[in-house]
Residue, then its C-alpha position, 0 to 999 in steps of 0.5 A: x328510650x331516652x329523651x335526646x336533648x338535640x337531633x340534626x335535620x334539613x330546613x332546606x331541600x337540596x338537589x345534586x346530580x352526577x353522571x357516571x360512564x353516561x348513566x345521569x344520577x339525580x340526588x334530592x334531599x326531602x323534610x319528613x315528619x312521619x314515614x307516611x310524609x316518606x312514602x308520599x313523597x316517594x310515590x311523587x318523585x316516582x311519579x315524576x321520573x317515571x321514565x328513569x330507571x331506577x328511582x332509589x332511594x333511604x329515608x331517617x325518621x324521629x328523633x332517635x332515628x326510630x324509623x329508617x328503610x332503604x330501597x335498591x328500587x331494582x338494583x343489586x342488593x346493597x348497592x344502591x338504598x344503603x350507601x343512601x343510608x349511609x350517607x344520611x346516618x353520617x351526616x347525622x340526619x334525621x326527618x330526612x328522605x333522599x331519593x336518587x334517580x338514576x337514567x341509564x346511559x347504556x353502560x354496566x357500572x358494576x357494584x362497586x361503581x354502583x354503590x360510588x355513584x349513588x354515594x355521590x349523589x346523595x352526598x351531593x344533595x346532602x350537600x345542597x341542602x341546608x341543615x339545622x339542630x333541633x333543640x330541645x327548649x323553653x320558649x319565653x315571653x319578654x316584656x318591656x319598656x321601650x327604654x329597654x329594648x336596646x339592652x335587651x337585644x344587645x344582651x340576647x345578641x351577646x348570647x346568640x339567641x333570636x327574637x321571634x313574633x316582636x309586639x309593639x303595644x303599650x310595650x315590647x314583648x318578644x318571644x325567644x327560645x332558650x335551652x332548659x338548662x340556659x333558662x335560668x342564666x338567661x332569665x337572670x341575665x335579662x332581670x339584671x340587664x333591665x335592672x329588673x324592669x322586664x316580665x318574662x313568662x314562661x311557655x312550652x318546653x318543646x323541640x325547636x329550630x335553634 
């Protein structure tokens, strides 16, 4: 399979909830880096809920989306794990578990209103969660004068990229990430801005949140 250049995932978890005809959908969104991660978490939220009828629940795995289960945890077939799924998918998510735990307030929703309602409650703790694009990078090693530091975070601001870990010794040195095929605009851009008065050393290349 071959190597993907960016993927969507959730840097903060969210929770949503509906009720529907009184049966109260609970929707919770998790970070997963392995289907182990997954199925941990399933047992705790299961755990937690123990009273609740239904914990359902789909989760998205890797960076080409290799691993993906659905579970309709005693609901009818299809009406629960895969319009979870569903949700995830096309929300373009991946290292991504949404669990949706369902108390049942005594009333029958039928599948097409089964399936609405877990729709619903994932999309709401999709919707609570904040996300962000994993990218595939090369991390860098700036340093400078102090004279130059204005003109370096004016250029990278100009640019949209963050500083990380900043050091103040003799000089500055700040670690940034860019795109594989930015880095050599980049590094070129940051040699002219400091009229050549910068080191810049290269680090790994790797998927990192941009």
């Amino acid at each position: 399979m071959s190597e993907i250049k960016t993927y969507k995932v959730v840097t903060k978890e969210g929770t949503g909830e509906i009720v529907e005809k009184k049966s109260r959908f609970i929707g919770a969104s998790y970070i997963v880096e392995s289907v182990e991660d997954a199925e941990k978490k399933i047992a705790e939220v299961s755990k937690k809920y123990w009273d609740a009828r239904h914990n359902c629940y789909a989760y998205v795995i890797g960076k080409n989306s290799e691993n993906t289960r659905c579970s309709d945890n005693g609901e009818p077939s299809g009406t629960a794990g895969k319009p979870i799924l569903e949700v995830i998918t096309g929300a373009g998510l991946t290292n991504t578990l949404v669990i949706v735990t369902r108390y049942f307030g005594g009333v029958l929703l039928g599948t097409g209103g089964l399936v609405r309602a877990y729709t619903q409650a994932a999309q709401a703790a999709v919707a609570a969660s904040e996300t962000g694009e994993m990218v595939y990078a090369r991390q860098l090693t700036i340093e400078v004068a102090y004279n130059m530091i204005n003109n370096v975070k004016y250029f990278l601001e100009q640019n949209k990229i963050s500083i990380s870990d900043p050091r103040y010794t003799e000089n500055v040195q700040y670690d940034i990430c860019v795109k594989e095929e930015d880095k050599e605009k980049i590094t070129e851009g940051l040699i002219q801005k400091c009229e050549g008065k910068i080191t810049i050393t290269e680090g790994d290349a790797g998927y990192y949140l941009m």
